[in-house]
N, C-alpha and C positions, 0 to 999 in steps of 0.2 A: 545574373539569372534571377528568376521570380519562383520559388520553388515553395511548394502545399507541404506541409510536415502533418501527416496525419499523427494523433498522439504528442503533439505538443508538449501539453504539459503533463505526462509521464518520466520518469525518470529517464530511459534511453530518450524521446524524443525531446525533452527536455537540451537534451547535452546534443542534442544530434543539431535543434534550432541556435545554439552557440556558434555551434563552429564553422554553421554558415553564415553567419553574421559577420562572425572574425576574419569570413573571407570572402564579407563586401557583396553578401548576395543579401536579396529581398527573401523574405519568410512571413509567411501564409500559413495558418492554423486554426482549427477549430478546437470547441472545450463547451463540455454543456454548461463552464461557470465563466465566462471568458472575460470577468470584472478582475476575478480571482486570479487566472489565469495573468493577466496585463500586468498585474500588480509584482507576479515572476518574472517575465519577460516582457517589459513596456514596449521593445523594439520590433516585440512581433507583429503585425496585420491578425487580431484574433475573430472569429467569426463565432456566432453560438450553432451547436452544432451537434447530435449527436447520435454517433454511427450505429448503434443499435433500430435506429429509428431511418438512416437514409439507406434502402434499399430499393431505390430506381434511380436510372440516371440522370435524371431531370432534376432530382433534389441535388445534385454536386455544381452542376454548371455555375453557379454563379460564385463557386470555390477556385473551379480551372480554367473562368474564362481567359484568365491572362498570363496564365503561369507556364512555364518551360519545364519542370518537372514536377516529381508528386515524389516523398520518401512516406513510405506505410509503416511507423513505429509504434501502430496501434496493438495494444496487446491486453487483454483479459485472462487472466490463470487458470479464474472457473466460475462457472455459473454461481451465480447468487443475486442481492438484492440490486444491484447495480452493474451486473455484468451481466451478458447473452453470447457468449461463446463462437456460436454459428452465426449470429448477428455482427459479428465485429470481426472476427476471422478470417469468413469467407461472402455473405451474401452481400455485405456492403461494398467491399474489396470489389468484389463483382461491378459492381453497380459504379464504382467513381473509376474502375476500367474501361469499362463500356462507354463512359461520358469522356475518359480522356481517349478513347478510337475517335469518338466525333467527331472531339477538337483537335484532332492531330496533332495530343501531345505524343514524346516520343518516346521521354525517360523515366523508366517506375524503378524505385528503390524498396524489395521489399523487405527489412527486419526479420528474418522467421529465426529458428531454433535448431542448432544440432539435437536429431533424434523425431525432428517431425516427419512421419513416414503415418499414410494412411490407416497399417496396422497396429499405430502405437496404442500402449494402454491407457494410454489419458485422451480425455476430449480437446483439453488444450493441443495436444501436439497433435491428433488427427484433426481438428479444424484448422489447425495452422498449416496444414501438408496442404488440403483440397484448396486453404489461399492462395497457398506457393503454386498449386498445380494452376488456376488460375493465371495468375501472373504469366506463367511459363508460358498457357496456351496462346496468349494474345499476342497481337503484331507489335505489339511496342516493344522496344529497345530495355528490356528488363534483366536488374541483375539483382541477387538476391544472396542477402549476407546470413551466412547463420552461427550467430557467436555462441561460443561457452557459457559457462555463468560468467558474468557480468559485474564486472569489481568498480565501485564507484566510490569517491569521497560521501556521497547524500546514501542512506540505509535504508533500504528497499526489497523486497521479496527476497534473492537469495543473499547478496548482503545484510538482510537484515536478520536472516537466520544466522547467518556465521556467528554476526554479534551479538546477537542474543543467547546463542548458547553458549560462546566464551563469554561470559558476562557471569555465569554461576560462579560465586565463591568456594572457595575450598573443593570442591569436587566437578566435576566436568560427565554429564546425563548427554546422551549423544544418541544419535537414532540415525542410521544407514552408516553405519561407521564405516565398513569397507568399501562405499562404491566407489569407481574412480571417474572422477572430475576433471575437466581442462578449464581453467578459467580467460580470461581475456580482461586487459584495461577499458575502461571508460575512452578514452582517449583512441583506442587502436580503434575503434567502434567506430565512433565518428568519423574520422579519419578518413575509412572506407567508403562510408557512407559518403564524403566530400568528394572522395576520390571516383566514384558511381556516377553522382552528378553529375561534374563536369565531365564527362566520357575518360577520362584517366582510366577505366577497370575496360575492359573490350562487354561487349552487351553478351549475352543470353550465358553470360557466366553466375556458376551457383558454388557459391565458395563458403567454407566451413572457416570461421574466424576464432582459430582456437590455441596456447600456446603449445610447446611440443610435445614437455614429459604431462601426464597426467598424476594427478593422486589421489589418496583417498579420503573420502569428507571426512575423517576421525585426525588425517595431518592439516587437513586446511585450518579447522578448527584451533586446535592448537598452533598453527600458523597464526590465526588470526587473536588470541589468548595472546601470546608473547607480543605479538604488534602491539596490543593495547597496553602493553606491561602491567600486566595480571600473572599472579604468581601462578608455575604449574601448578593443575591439579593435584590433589592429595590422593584422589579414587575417582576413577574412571565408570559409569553405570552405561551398560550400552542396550536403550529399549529394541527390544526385536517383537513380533508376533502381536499378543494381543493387547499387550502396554500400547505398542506403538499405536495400534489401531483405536485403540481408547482415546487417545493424545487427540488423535484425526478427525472423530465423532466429534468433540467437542470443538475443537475447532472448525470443523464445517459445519457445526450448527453456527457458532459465530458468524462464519462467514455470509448465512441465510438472512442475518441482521446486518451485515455490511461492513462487518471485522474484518480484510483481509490479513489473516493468520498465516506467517509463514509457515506454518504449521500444518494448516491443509493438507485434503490426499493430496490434489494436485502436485504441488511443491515435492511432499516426497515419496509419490509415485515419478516425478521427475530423474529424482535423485538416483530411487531403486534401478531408473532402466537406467543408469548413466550417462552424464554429459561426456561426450566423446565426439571429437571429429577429427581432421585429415586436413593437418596443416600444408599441405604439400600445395596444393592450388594457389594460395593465398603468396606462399613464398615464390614461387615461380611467377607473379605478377607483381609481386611490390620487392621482391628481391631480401627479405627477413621473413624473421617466426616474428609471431607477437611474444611479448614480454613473457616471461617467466612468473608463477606465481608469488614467489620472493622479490622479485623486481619491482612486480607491481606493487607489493605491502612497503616496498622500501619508496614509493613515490607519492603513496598516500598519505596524508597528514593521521597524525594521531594526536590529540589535543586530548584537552580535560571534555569538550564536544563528544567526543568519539567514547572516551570512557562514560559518561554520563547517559549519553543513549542507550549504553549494554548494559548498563544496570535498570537505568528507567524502563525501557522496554519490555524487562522481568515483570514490573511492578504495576506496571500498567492496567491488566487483567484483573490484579488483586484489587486494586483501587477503585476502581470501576464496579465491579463484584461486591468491593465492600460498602460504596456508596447505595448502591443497587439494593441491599438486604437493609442498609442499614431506614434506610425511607422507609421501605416495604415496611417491616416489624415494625419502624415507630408507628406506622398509619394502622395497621392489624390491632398493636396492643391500645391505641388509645378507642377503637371502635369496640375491643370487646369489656374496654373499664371507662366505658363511656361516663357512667354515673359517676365511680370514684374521681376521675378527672373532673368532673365539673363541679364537684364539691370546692375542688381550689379554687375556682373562680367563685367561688358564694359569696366571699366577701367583697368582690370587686365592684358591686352595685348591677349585676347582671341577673336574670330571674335566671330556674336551672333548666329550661324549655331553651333558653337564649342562650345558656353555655354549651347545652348540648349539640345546637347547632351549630355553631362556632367548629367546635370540637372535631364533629363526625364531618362537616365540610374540609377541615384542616388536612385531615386524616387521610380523606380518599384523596386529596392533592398529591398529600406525600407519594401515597401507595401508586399515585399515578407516573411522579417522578422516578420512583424508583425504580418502576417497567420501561419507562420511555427512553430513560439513560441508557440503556442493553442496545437500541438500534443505532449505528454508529453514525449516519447522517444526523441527528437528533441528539448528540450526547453534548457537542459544546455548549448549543441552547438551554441544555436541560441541566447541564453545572452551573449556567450563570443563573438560572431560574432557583435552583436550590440556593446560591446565595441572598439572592433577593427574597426569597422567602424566608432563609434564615432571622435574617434583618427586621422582619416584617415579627416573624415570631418574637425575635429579641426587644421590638420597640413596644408589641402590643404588653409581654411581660413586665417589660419594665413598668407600663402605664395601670395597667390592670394588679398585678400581683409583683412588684417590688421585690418582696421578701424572697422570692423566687433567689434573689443572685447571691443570698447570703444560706442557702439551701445546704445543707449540709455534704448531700450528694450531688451538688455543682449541676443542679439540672439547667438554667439558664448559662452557664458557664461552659459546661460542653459543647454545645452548640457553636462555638466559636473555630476551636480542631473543624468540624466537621464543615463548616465553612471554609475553613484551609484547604481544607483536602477536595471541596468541591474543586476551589481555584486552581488548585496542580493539577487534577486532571483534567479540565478544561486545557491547559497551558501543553499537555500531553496527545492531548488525542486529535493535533492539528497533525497531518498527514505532509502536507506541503511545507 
């Protein structure tokens, strides 16, 4: 079969475009980077493409003219710089339904969410209902999976909260500690979604992909701590009220610059209404539950990989931040000691009209780098930019003021950390 995988290259569509490959079917994708995208998955057909922007059926045709099915693993958490909710949710959904009634495709696979019901308290999971409700109302042959949290080797939205918060040393900071959760493997995911495909699941079924016992995000956590072989915690802090809501502000201000922060309300106003669904459908058609939350950690690798991400992940924020202030104030303090600063280049054979330009042009660069790094589409350029400027500082000092690297206070010497530190987090803040 020739099957559309909307969401491609997101983590579920990601693994969902595998396993049909594995079994010898065509796959068809769109990705508004789809260089980037090939460079993931070379084996896919990728198209540029992006759903916030197809909202009539005419813009899809020439995605379904040939294909036998479509799976929708399109997913956005929450508005922000790069995400439109109702654009990706529901009205494009719309819109590449309406173009597979034309073409008499037959088979829709939608991806939604245990907990997406019209009245939910998040926009995420009410725009993913009025998709599902979509889905449901049209004549095509539609079944629609809605998994638990979603356990995967690759650390992504709520994996990559589990790791991130078992990643704290010595103490364990925890927020929704009691809600109770059902997770599901990567693998059972797909699976279904294979099994949907090929007509294996019967059509207008809407089934909860979730395993049997549930628990609560304060054991996953520590579930997920002991997987990584991290010592228990020493003390337990669990943010409730307005710590937690503090946490949220700040990360969905992130998120307004293109941070997806598992941290967001979204995320855990997710958590607060509970992951819960109703394994009973799922087993009555494939004959098992899914995996167990301990099953599944026992089939996941845990490498020096796995540890290393739950630590970086921590440190990522600060690095960025530190990079961020440290531009800023160099460019601030050399604009307000403008003159003192160019007194060092007096002797370099420069007049001090020419060092001050020098200077105050340097300056607003920095202060420009240091703003520009905070939007997250923008930050790997903007780390290799602070190296190359580095360079550029270090070559002119050395040519102009020499004496600089023998300074007491290591001012051409510093420069070189800080150039480190550009490179790691450039090396961090790749997403894929």
């Amino acid at each position: 079969m020739r099957v559309l995988v909307l969401g491609g290259f997101g983590l579920i569509g990601s693994e969902i475009c595998r396993t049909l490959l594995r079994a010898e079917h065509e796959v068809v994708s769109l990705s508004r980077t789809p260089r980037e995208a090939a460079h993931l998955l070379p084996q896919v057909e990728w198209h540029t493409g992006d759903m916030r922007r197809m909202l009539d059926p005419s813009e899809w045709d020439h995605l379904i003219s040939d294909v036998d099915a479509v799976v929708n693993a399109a997913s956005a958490l929450q508005d922000g710089l790069m995400a439109d909710l109702e654009a990706v949710h529901h009205l494009s959904v719309k819109a590449c339904l309406d173009a597979c009634v034309d073409r008499g495709i037959l088979r829709f696979v939608q991806i939604s969410s245990t907990g997406a019901e019209p009245n939910a308290p998040t926009a995420f999971m009410r725009t993913k209902a009025i998709g599902d409700d979509v889905v449901m109302d049209s004549t095509i042959e539609w079944v629609v999976l809605r998994p638990g949290l979603v356990l995967a080797p690759s650390a992504y939205s709520g994996t990559a909260l589990l790791r991130l918060l078992a990643g704290f040393p010595y103490i364990q900071p925890i927020v929704m500690a009691d809600r109770r959760i059902q997770t599901i493997h990567i693998d059972e995911l797909t699976e279904a979604a294979l099994m949907a495909v090929e007509g294996r699941i019967p059509a207008h079924a809407d089934i909860d992909l979730v395993e049997a016992e549930s628990h609560s995000f304060e054991e996953l956590v520590a579930g997920m701590r002991n997987w990584l072989g991290f010592s228990p915690a020493i003390r337990t802090f669990r943010f409730e009220g307005r710590l937690s809501k503090a946490i949220t502000v700040v990360a969905n201000g992130l998120g307004h610059l293109g941070w997806r922060s598992p941290l967001r309300t979204t995320a855990l106003q997710v958590l607060e209404g509970h992951v819960n669904g109703d394994p009973a459908l799922w087993h009555s058609i494939s004959g098992r539950y899914c995996r167990s939350y301990e099953e599944t950690l026992a089939m996941l690798p845990s490498t020096t990989q796995e540890r290393w991400f739950s630590k970086l992940a921590l440190l990522l924020p600060a690095l960025v931040t530190t990079l961020s202030l440290f531009w800023i104030l160099t460019g601030l303090i050399t604009l307000f000691q403008i003159s003192s600063a160019a007194e060092i280049l007096a002797n370099s054979g420069t007049s001090a009209l020419q060092a001050e330009f020098l200077l105050a042009s340097a300056a607003l660069i920095d202060i420009g780098f240091g703003a520009a790094i905070l939007v997250r589409r923008l930050a790997s350029q903007i780390c290799m930019a602070m190296v190359i400027m580095t360079l550029i500082y270090l070559a002119a000092g050395t040519i102009l003021v020499p004496d600089l690297w023998v300074d007491p206070l290591g001012t051409l010497l510093k420069a070189i950390p800080a150039m480190m530190l550009a490179l790691v987090t450039r090396a961090l803040v790749c997403s894929r």
